[in-house]
C-alpha positions in Angstrom: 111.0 13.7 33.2 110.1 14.7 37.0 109.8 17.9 38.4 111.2 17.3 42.7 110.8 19.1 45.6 112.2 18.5 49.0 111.2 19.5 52.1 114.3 18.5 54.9 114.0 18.6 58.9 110.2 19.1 59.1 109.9 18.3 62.8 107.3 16.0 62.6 107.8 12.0 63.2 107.7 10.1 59.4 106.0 7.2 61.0 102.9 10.1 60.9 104.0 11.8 57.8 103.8 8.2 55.7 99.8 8.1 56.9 99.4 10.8 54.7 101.9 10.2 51.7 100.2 7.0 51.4 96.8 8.6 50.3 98.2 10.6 47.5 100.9 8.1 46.3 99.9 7.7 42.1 97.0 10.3 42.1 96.6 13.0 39.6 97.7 16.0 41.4 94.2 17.9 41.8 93.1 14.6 43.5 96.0 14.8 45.8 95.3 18.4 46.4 91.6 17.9 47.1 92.6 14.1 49.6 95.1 16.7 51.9 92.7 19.8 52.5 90.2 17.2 53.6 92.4 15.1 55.8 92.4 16.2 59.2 96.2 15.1 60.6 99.2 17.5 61.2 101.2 16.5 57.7 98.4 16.5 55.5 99.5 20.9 55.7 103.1 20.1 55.2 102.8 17.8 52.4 100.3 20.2 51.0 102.8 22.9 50.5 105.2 20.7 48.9 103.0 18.9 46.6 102.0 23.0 45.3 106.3 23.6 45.6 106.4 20.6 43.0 103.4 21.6 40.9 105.2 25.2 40.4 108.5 23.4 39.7 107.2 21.3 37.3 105.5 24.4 35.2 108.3 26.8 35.9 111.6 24.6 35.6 110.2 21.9 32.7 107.8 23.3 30.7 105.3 20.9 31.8 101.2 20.8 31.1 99.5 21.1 35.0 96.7 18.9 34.0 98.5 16.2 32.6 100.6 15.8 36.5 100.9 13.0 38.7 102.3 12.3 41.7 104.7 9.7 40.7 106.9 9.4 43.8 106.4 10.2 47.5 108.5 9.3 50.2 108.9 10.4 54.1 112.1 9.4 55.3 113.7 10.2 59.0 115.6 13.4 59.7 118.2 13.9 63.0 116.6 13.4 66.1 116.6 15.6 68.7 117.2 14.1 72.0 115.8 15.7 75.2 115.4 14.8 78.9 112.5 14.9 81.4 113.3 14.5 84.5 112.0 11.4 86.7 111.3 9.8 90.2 114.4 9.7 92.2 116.9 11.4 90.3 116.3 9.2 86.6 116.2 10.9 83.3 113.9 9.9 81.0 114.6 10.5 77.0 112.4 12.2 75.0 112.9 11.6 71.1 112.1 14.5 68.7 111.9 13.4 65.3 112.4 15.0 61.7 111.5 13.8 58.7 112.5 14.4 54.9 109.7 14.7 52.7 110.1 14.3 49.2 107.6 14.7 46.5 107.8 13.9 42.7 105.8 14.6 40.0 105.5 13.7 36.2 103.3 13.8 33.2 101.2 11.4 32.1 101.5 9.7 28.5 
């Protein structure tokens, strides 16, 4: 049994949300918690948040034991991206790509 939460159009790129689900990927969760307050990048707040949304969900919803938890699965996948112009020399446009991201975070006890 695993207790899920999602967290959809988080406008920040997965390419730099998947540095930081990397670290935590198989930890118990109060080593997860402890790797994101320490790591210094933009997502590390984000996926801090969720990680406690699924801790709650896991002790609310399923009746689970927090000290037995582990974060089973992680994943960053890509959101819609929102697609802006800057102007350039000689009457070009030049894209800008703003990218989302869906953040998903599972967690389970451990035998």
């Amino acid at each position: 049994m695993e207790a899920i939460a999602h967290l959809r159009y988080a406008r920040i790129s997965p390419r730099k949300v998947k540095i930081v689900v990397d670290l935590i990927r198989g930890k118990d969760v109060n080593t997860a918690a402890a790797i994101l307050t320490h790591t210094p990048n933009a997502a590390s707040e984000l996926v801090s948040k969720l990680l406690k949304s699924a801790i709650s969900n896991a002790e609310a919803n399923h009746n689970m034991n927090v000290d037995k938890l582990f974060v089973s699965k992680v994943f960053a996948c890509p959101g819609p991206i929102l697609k802006r112009i800057q102007p350039r020399a000689h009457g070009r446009a030049f894209r800008i790509n703003k990218r989302t991201s869906h953040i998903t975070i599972a967690v389970a006890e451990k035998e």
